[in-house]
C-alpha positions as CSV (number, residue, x, y, z in Angstrom):
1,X,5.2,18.0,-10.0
2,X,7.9,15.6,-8.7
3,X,11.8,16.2,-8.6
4,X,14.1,14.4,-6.8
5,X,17.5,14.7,-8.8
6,X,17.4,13.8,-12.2
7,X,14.4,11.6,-11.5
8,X,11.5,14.3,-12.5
9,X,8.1,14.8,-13.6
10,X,7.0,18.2,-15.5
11,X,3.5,17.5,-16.5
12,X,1.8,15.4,-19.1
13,X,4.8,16.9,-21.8
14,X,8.2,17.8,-22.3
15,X,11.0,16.5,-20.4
16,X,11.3,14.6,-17.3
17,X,10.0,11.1,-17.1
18,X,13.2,8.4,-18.4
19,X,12.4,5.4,-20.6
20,X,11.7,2.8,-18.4
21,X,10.6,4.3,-15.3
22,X,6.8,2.8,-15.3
23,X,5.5,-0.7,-16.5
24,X,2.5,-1.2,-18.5
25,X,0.4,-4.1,-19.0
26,X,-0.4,-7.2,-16.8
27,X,2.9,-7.1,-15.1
28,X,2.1,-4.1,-12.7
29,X,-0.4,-5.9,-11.2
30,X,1.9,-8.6,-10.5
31,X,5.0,-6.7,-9.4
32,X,2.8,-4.5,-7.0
33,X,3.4,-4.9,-2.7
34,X,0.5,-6.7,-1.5
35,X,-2.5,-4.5,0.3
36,X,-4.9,-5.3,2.9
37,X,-8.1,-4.1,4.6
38,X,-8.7,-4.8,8.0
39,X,-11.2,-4.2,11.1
40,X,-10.9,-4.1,14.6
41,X,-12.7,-7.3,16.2
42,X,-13.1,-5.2,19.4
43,X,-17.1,-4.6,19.2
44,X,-16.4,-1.8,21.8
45,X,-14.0,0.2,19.4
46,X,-14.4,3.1,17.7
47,X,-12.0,2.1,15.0
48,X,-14.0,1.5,11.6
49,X,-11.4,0.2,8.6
50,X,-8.2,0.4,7.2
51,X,-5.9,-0.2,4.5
52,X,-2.5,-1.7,5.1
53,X,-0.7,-1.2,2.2
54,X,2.9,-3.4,2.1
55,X,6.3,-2.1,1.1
56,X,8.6,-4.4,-1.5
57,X,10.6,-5.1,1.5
58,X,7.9,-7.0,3.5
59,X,8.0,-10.7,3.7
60,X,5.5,-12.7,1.3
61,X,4.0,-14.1,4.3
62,X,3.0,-11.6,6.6
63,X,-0.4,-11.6,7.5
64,X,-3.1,-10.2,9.7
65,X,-1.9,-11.5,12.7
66,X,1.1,-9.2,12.6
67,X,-0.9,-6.1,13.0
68,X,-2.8,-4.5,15.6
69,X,-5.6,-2.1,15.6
70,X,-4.2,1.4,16.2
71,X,-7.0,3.0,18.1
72,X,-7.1,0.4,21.3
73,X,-4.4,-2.3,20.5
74,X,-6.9,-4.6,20.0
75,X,-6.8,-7.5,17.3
76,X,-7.7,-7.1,13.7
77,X,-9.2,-8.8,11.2
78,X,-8.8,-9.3,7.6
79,X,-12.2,-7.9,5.3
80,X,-12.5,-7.9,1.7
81,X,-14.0,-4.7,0.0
């Protein structure tokens, strides 16, 4: 259950969600912030994976090199899964 002022869920029935509020189809794919996996290139590091995932806000090109791995600092690299 969510509620946040008049923007509310209350289950799978009855009132709650407004027209509108979620897409369907191809375009939700499309519309959705970019994600990304990454690893720490730091064969020493205990760090094993994770998933960046982007807000809207976040410029289009903002890549790997803008991240940092959280465990020593090291760099990170981008993986596909």
């Amino acid at each position: 259950m969510y509620s946040a002022g008049r923007n509310t869920f209350s289950g799978t029935r009855g009132p709650g969600l407004r027209a509108g509020m979620f897409k369907t189809g191809e375009s939700v794919m499309s519309d959705m912030p970019k994600t990304m996996e990454v690893v720490c290139t730091d064969d020493s590091c205990e760090f094993d994976m994770a998933g960046l995932h982007f807000t809207y806000d976040m410029p289009d090109d903002t890549g790997v090199d803008a991240f940092s791995c959280p465990y020593c600092g090291g760099d990170v690299a981008e993986i596909e899964v």
